[in-house]
N, C-alpha and C positions, 0 to 999 in steps of 0.2 A: 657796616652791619645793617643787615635789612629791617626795620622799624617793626617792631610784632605788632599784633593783629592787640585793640586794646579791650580784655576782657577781664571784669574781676571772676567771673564764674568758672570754678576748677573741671565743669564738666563741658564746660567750650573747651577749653584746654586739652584736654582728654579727648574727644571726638577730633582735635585737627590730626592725633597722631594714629586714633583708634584702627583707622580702618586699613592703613598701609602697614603699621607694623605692631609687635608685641608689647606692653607697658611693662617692661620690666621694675619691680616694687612697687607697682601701683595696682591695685582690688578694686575693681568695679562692681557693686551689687544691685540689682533693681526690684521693684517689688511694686505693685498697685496697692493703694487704701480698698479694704473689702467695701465698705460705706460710700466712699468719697469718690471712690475712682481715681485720685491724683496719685501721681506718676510719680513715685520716690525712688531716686538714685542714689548710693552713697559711694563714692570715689574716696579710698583710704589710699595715704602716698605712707609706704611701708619703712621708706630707708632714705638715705639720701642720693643714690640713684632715682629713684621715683621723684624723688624734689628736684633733681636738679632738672631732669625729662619735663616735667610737668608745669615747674617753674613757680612752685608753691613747696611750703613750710608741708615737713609733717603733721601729718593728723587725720581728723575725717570731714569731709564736706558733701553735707547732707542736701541736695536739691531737688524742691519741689517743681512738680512743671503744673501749675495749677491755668488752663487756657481760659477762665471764667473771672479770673482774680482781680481782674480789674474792672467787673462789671457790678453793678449794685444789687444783685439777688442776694438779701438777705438770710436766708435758711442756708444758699451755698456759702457764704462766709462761715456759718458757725462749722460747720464740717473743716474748711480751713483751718479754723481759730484750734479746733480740735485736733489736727493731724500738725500742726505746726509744735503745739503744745508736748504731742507724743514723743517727736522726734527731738525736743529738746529735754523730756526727761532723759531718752536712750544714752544723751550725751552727760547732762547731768543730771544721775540718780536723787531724792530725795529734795526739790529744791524749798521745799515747804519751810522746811527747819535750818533750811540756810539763810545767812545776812545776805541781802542784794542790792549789787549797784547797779542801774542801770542809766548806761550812756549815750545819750542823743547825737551823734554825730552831725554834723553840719548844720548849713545856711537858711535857717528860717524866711528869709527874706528871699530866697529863688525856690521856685516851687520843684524841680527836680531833685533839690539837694535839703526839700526839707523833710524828710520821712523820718529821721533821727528825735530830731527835736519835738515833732507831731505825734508821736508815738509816747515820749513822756508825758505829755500835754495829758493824755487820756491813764495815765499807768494811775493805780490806787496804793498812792504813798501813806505808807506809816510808821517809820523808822521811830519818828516825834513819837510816837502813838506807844510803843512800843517802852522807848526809853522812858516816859513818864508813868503808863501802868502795868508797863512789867506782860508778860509772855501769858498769864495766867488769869489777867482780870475781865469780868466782863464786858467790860468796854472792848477787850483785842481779841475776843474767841473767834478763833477762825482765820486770825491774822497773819501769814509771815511779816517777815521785816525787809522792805522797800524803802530805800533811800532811790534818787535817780536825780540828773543835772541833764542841763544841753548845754557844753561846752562853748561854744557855738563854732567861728573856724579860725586860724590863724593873724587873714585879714582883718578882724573885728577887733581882735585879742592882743596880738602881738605875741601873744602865748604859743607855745605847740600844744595841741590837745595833751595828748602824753602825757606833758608837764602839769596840766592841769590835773588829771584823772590821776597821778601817781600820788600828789599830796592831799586828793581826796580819799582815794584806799589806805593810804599812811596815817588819816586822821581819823575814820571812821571805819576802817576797820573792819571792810565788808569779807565773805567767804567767795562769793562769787564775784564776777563784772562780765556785764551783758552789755556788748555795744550792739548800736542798732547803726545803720547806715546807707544809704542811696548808692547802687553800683551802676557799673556801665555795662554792656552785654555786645556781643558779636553778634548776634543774630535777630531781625525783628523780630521772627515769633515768638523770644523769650520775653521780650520789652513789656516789664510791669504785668508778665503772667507767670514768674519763677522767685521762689522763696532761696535763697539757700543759708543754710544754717551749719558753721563751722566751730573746734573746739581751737583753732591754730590761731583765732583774734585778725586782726587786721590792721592794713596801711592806709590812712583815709586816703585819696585822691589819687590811688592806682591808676584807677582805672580811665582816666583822663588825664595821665600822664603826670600828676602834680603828687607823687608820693612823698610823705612826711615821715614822720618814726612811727613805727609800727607800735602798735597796741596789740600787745601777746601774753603772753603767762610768764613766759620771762623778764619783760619788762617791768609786769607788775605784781609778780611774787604770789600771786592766786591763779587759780581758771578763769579763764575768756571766752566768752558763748562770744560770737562774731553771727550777727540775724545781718541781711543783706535783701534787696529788691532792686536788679535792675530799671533807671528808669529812662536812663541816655543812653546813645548810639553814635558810634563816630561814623559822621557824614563820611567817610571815605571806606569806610565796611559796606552800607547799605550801598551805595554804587559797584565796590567788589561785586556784591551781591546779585545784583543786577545785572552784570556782567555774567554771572556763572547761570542766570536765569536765561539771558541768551543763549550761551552757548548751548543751555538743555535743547531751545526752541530750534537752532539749527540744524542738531541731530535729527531731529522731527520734517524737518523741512528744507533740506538739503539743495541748493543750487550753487551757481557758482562763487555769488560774493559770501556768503553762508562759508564756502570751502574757503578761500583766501583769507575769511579772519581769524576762522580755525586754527589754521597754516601756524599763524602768528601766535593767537593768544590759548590755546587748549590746550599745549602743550606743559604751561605754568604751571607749578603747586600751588597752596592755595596762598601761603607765604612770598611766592615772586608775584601772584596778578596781585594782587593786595600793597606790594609795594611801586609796580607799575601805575594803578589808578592812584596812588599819591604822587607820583610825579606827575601826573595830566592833571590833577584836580590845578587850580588856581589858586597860589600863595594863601590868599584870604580864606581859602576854604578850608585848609589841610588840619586847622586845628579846631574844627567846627563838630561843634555836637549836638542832635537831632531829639526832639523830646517831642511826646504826643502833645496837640493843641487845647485838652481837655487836662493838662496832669496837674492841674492843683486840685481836682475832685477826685482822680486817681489816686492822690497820694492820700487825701484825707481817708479814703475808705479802706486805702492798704495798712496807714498806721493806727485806725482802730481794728483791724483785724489784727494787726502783731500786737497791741496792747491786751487787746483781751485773751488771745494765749498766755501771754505772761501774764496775765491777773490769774488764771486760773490755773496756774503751775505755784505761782508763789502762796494764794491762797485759797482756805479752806471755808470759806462765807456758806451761811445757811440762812 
């Protein structure tokens, strides 16, 4: 079986079959921010033909292509912080007057895999606040009710997150559960510039091959907002890559050895050169994953812009 290409983003998935053939059960919509200019896709898989095609859970998956999002202009964050915000009331109505939990997924201690737990760091918890002065007192006007944890990851724990987060919705008793999480992406130019935002929850360490028990709505007996930001790349995509960048350059500039590599390698889908360049890469490389040299200030600026959408979904502050 040929190794897939590893991406948690339902709209890489979509584009590898888009252009050759028809998505049967699967609804592509796209739309710009009038304000923002960011590029919103929403990929709904209809049935479970579309699931099984696409290789994702029904539901909708909401993806921002934001190309600025990991740069520090402040004024274009809050247009973010604001289109991030919209697009998860579209999935949950109302989130003001609902209970929330929100879960930090991963490793605070590696900076690709800590956008989860960075993102609670900043959320404005008050569930305490809540249960002591009640929904109506001055002290809480304006307040929903925010619980949130970082779980942290299995190596730490011994725990599976799962198990964690089931006995914390089973004690406290939230209406919603927001996981936040660090993905991996198929293509650089998505890398830490694409939001995407699903209702189908998620499997941590998909997308680097280390899947665990999925965090869903069935698992956990409520809705699952699934917020996600590619911030790794499998070392043997970006060489793909690289590969299909050549072969553009050839068409461009045709000669003989140009022709002869053609012969061999143009003829691929993108699924056999992809499985090709993993057998040339080198043993040690094959499991290697590629992160900008800057991403511990990429992630801190990504997870207050995802914190402060959800501050201003869950609350009504004046």
């Amino acid at each position: 079986m040929n190794p897939a290409v590893r991406t948690d983003l339902a709209i890489e998935n979509a584009e590898m079959f888009q252009e050759t053939e028809e998505l049967q059960g699967i609804r592509i919509e796209e739309e710009v921010g009038r304000t923002s200019g960011i590029r919103v896709t929403w990929v709904t898989v209809e049935n479970e033909q579309g699931a099984k095609k696409l290789g994702k859970a029904i539901g909708d998956y909401v993806t921002l292509e934001v190309p600025m999002l990991d740069e520090t202009d402040v004024s274009y964050h809050r247009e973010i912080t604001s289109e991030v915000a919209g697009q998860i009331r579209r999935l949950i109505p109302n989130m003001k007057r609902k209970k929330i939990l929100v879960a930090g997924i991963g490793n605070r201690e590696i900076a690709p895999d800590a956008l989860g737990p960075m993102v609670v760091d900043n959320l404005f918890i008050t569930r305490h606040l809540i249960q002591e002065y009640g929904t109506h007192s001055e002290v809480t006007r304006g307040m929903g009710c925010v619980s949130a944890l970082a779980p942290g990851v299995m190596a730490q724990t011994g725990i599976e997150t799962r198990e964690i987060l089931l006995g914390t919705v089973r004690e406290t008793r939230p209406d919603v559960l927001v996981v936040i999480d660090a993905l991996a992406a198929r293509s650089v130019r998505r890398l830490n510039k694409t939001i995407q935002i699903t209702n189908t929850g998620i499997a941590p360490g998909a997308g680097v091959g280390n899947r665990r028990f999925g965090i869903d709505a069935e698992a956990m007996g409520i809705p699952v907002i699934a917020i996600g930001i590619p911030t790794v790349i499998d070392a043997a995509t970006i060489v793909n890559d690289t590969v299909g960048n050549l072969l553009t350059i050839m068409d461009e500039t045709r000669n003989r050895l140009s022709e002869r590599i053609r012969e061999g390698v143009a003829s691929f889908d993108e699924q056999e050169r992809y499985q090709l360049v993993r057998e040339l890469m080198a043993p040690e490389m094959m499991n290697m994953f590629v992160t900008p040299k800057n991403i511990d200030e990429i992630v801190r600026q990504m997870s207050y812009t995802l914190s402060e959408a959800l501050n201003s979904i869950c609350h009504s502050m004046v």
